[in-house]
N, C-alpha and C positions, 0 to 999 in steps of 0.2 A: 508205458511211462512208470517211473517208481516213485512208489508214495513214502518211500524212506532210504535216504541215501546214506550210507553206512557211516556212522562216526569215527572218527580216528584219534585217537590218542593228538595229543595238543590243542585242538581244535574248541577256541573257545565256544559257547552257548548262543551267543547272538551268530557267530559264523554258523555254525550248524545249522539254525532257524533260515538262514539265509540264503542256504545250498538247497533248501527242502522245495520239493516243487509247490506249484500254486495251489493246485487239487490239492497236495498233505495237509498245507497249511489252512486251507478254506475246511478241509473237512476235520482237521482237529480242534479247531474255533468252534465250528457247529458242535462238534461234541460235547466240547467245554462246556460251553454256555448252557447244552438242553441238558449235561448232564448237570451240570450247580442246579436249575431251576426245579430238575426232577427231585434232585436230595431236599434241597428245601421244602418241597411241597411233600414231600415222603415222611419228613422230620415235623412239619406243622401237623400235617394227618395225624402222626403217632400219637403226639402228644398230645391233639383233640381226643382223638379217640382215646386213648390213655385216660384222659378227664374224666371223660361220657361214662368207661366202663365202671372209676373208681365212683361216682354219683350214682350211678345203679346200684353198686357195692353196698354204698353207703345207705341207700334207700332200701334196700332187701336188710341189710342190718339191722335197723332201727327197726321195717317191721315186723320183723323174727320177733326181734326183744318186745314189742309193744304185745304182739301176741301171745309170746310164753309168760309174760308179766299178768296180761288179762286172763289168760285162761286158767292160769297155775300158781301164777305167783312164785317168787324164789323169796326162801326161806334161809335164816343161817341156822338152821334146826333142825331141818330137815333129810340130813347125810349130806353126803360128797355128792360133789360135780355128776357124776356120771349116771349118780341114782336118781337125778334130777332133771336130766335130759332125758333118760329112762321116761319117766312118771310122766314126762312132758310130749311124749312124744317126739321130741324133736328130729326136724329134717337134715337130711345127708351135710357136711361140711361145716353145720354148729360148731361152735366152740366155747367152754363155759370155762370159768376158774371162778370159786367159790374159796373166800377168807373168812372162816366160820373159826368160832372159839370155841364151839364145840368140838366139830369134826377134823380141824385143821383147814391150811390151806391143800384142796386139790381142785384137780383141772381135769377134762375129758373133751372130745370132738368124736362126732358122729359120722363112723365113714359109710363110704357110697355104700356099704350091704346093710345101715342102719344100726351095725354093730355100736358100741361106745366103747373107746378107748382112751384108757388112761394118759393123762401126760405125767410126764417127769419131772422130777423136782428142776432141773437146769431148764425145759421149755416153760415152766411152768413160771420161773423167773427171768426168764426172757420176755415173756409176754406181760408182766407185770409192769417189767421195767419200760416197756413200750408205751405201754396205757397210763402211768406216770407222768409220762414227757407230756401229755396234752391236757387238755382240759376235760372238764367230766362229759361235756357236750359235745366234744370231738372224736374223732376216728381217729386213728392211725394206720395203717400199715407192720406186722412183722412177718419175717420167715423164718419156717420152723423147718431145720432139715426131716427132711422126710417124710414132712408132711407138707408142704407150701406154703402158701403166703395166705394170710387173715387181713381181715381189715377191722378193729379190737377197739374197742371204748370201755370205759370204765360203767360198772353196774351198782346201781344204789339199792341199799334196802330199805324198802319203802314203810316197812315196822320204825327203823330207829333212823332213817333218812341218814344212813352211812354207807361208805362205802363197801361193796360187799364183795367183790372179785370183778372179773372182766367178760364180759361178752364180744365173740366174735361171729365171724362169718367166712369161711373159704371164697378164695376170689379165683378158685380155680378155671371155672366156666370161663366169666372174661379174660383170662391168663390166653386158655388156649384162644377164646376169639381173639385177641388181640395180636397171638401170635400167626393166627391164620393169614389173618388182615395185613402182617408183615410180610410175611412170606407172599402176598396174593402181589404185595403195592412191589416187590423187589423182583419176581417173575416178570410182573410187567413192565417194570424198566426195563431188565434186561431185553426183553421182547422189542420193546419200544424205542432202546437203542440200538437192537440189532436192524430194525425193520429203520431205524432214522438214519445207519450206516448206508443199508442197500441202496435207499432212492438217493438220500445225499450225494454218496457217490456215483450215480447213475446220471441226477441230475448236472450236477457240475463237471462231469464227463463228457456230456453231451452239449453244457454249456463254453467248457473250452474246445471241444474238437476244433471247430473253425480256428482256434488262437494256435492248436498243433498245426491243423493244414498251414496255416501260413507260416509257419516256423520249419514245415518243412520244407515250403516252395522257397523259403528265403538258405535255406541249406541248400538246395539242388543249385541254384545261382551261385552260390559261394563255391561248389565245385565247378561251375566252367571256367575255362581257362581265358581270359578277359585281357590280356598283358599282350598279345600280337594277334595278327590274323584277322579275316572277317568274321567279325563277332556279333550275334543275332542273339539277344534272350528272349527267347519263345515262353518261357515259365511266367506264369500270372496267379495269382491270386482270384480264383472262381467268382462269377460277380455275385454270386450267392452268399458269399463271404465277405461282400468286398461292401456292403450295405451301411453309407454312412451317418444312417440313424440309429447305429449300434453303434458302441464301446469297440468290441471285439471287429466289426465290419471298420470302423474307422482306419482301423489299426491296418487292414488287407488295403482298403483304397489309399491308404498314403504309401505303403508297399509298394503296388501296384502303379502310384506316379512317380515315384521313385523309379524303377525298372524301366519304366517308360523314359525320363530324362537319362538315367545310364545309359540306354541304348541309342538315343540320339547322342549322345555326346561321345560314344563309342561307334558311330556310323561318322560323325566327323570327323574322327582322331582316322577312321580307315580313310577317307579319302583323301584326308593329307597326307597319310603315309603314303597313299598309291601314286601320287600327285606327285610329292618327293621321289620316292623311286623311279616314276615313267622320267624326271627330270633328273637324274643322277642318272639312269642308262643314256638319256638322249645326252646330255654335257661328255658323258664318259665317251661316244660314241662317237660325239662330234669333235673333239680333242682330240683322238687317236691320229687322224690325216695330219693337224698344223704340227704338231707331235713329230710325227716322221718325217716331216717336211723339211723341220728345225734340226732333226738329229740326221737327216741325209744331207742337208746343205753345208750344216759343222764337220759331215766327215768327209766332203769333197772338198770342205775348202783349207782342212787341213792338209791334202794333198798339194797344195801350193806350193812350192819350195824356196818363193821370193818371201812368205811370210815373215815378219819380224819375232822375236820370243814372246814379246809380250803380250802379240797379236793372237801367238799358238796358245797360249798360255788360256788366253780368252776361249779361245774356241774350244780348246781342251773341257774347260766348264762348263760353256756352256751345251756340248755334247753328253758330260754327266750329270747335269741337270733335268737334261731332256729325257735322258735317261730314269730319273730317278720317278721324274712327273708321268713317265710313258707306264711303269712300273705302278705307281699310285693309281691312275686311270682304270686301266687293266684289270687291279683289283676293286675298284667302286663297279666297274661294267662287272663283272663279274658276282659281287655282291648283290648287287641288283637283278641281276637273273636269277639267280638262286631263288630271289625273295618270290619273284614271278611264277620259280616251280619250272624253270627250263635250264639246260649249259648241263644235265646228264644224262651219258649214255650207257646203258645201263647192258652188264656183261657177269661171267659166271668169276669171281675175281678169287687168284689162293692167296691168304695173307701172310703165310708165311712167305714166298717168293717176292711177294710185294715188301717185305719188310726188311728180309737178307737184304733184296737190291737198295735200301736207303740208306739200311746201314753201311753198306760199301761205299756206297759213294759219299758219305757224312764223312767214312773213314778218311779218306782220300782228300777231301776238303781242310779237315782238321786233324792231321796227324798226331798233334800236339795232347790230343784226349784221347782215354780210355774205351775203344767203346767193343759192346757185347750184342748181343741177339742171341735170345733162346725160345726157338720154335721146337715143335714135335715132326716127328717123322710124317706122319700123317696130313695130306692139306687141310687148313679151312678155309671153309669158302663163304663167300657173301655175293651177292647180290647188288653190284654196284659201280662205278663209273670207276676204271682203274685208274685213267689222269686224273682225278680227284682226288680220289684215295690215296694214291701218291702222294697229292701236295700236302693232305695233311698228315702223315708221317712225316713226310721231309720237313712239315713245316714246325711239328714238335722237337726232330730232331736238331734242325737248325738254332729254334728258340735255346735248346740246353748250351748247344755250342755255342751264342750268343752270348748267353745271359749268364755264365759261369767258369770261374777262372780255368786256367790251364792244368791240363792233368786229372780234370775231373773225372770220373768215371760214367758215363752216361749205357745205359743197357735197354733192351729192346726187348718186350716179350710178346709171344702172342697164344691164348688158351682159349680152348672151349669149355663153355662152362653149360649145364642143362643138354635132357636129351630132346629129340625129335623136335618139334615146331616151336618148340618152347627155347630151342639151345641159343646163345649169342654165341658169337666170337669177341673178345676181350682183348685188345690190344692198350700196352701201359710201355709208357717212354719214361725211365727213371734214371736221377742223377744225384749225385751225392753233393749238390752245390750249397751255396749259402740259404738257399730256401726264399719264400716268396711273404712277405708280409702278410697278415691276415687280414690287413684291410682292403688289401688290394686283388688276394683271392678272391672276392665277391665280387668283382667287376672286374677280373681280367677277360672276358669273353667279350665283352662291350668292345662297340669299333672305339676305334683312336684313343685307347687306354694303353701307355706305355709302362713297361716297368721301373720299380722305383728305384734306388741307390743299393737296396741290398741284394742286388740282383744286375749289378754296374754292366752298361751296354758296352759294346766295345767298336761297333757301328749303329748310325742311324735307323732308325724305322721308319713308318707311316703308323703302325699301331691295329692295320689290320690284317695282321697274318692270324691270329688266334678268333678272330670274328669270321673269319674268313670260314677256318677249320671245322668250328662249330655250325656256321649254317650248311657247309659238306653234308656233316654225320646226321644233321637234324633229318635234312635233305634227303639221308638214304636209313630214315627212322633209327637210327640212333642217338646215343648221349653221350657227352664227355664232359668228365668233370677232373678237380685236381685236387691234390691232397698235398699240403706241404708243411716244413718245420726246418728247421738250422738242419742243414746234412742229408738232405730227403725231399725230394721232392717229384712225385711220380702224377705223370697225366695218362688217364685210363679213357680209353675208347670204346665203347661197349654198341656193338651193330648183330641185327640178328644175322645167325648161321644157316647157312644150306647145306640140311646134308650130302656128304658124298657121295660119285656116282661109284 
């Protein structure tokens, strides 16, 4: 299953969210959600701890200062900054600046080898300017390149109770813990999303499987063929999935009654068809005798020769009627066998010779059209009932000669196409007539569908010579389909091939 299905150029935002499967969308909501809750509480930490370290900061500050004041005292008389943390002792990360009118203003901080090192007039009024902005009894924060970050309060001299330069304190130590603490809290998320992807997706994986199973038992159904034949859907929904104290199980048992009601009402729909067909052979069958009864007593009794005109006249009809009704019969008993799987007798058949002889005798019929056949030298052969096969070449043939004016050119082909088991043979009846509507291509194979005006009859039909044709080819696993347009119009027959002996 894919947890991202690829975007396309126009495809708005909401469409996309909407293509995305269930698992993407459940598992990018989980991520959302724990990843906002993770930055939040990552961002409140910082900046407790941020607090916690500057109140340490601030609390080592003051007692640096309260100690270097009790033991030493700071003097504005006593030299510079540096000779003062000197005399003082003072520990690693101090920082002094000393405004004396003696000595001037200077500044020093004591680095981690306990050395003292000068500052510069530019840090020296950077830091000034920082301890300005607050009050005498406040910290501030500045950073000094190249040295870091202080946390700086202004220093009084307790001789003339003025101000006397600024003391600080490096805040390097919580710098680095705080940055530890970052790097520890940002590890962990990443760990803690990667570790909340695996099961997430593991979870909900295994909480939709049963939602796939049944998505694909409902796919396997959509591929049976449900439209004719005895139809049985054996596919279900496992009852283990089908549990309708679940969401997901709901979803399989109402599947599951479903399937169940199509197959009853698709075991009905076959036994009315079977019901219809045993009673269309039996009517077909019993029809045939009063049938020739009717057209053997109209053709004796034409024989009369006291007959009046108007009597022959009569009789004339109703001999062509009987005709025409014996003709329909014929073909309903006939369709009806088919439908049963009997009426073929099955033989080694060449389609070309089958196909020369229809087109002779077409020719012969309707001199009036063009007609062609182009086979190859070589037989193909099938496997199939030659008076069948027959009738439907003759019967596409006839259709063109029917259904298309005079002079048409109608041609005949027949190829193989594929080798060995896999080969058909390919038989296409093509005519250059006015063409077949396109609404009427989709149900020209249906019984008792006639064609329409653009395709003008020039005798009657029944409408099942093309229903007729198609249950033939179905009959000997084949397919025929038709392909038409103004000026073109070709019916292809596709049955598998035996190779030659």
């Amino acid at each position: 299953m894919s947890l991202r299905p690829s975007r396309k150029a126009g495809v708005r935002p909401e469409e996309y969210r909407s293509r995305m499967s269930l698992q993407s969308r459940l598992m990018i909501t989980v991520f959302m959600i724990v990843a906002a809750i993770l930055l939040v509480v990552s961002l409140v930490t910082g900046v407790l701890l941020n607090n916690v370290l500057n109140n340490q900061v601030d609390t080592r500050v003051r007692a640096a200062f309260a100690s270097l004041s009790g033991d030493f005292g700071i003097s504005l008389v006593d030299g510079s900054a540096a000779a003062q943390l000197r005399s003082a002792q003072a520990a690693p990360g101090m920082l002094l600046i000393i405004d004396s009118p003696y000595t001037g203003t200077t500044g020093a901080v004591v680095g981690s080898d306990y050395a003292r090192h000068s500052l510069s007039d530019a840090q020296v009024e950077r830091v000034l300017a920082a301890a300005e902005s607050v009050a005498v009894d406040e910290l501030t924060t500045v950073t000094l390149p190249g040295l870091g970050s202080f946390r700086v309060g202004g220093l009084i001299d307790k001789s003339s109770n003025e101000t006397a330069g600024v003391f600080g304190m490096s805040t390097a130590t919580e710098s680095v813990t705080l940055q530890q603490m970052v790097w520890a809290i940002g590890l962990a998320t990443m760990g803690g999303m990667l570790l909340l992807g695996v099961a997430t997706s593991g979870v909900i994986r295994q909480g939709l499987r049963p939602l796939r199973d049944i998505a694909a038992t409902a796919s396997r159904v959509s591929q049976q063929k449900l439209d004719e034949g005895d139809v049985s859907i054996t596919e279900r929904v496992p009852a283990g999935q089908a549990d309708p104290m679940t969401e997901v199980g709901q979803v399989g048992a109402s599947l599951n009654t479903l399937l169940d009601h199509v197959e009853d009402s698709l075991a009905v729909r076959q036994r009315n068809e079977e019901a219809m067909q045993r009673f269309v052979a039996d009517a077909s069958h019993e029809l045939r005798t009063p049938l020739a009864s009717i057209r053997g007593y109209s053709e004796l009794s034409l024989r009369d020769t006291t007959l009046s005109e108007t009597s022959r006249q009569s009789l004339q009809r109703i001999e062509a009627q009987s005709q025409r009704m014996t003709g329909l019969v014929e073909d309903l008993l006939l369709l009806a066998r088919l439908d049963e799987g009997k009426e073929l007798v099955y033989d080694m058949v060449d389609l070309n010779q089958l196909v020369l002889d229809a087109v002779a005798d077409q020719a012969m019929a309707g001199m009036e059209y063009d007609w062609g056949a182009e086979v190859g030298e070589e037989p193909v052969l099938v496997a199939g009932d030659r008076a069948r096969l027959t009738q439907v070449i003759t019967n596409l043939l006839a259709n063109a000669r029917t259904h298309t004016p005079e002079g048409t050119a109608v041609t005949a082909k027949v190829a193989l196409e594929g080798t060995g088991s896999a080969s058909r043979a390919i038989v296409s009846v093509h005519d250059t007539g006015p063409g077949i509507s396109p609404e009427l291509q989709s149900r020209l194979f249906t019984r008792f569908v006639r064609a329409d005006a653009s395709r003008a009859r020039k005798t009657g039909g029944s409408g099942l010579g093309l229903s007729i044709a198609r249950a033939i080819v179905e009959a000997h696993h084949g397919e025929i389909s038709v392909t038409s347009e103004p000026g073109s119009t070709t019916f292809t027959v596709s049955l598998p091939a035996k190779p030659a002996v």
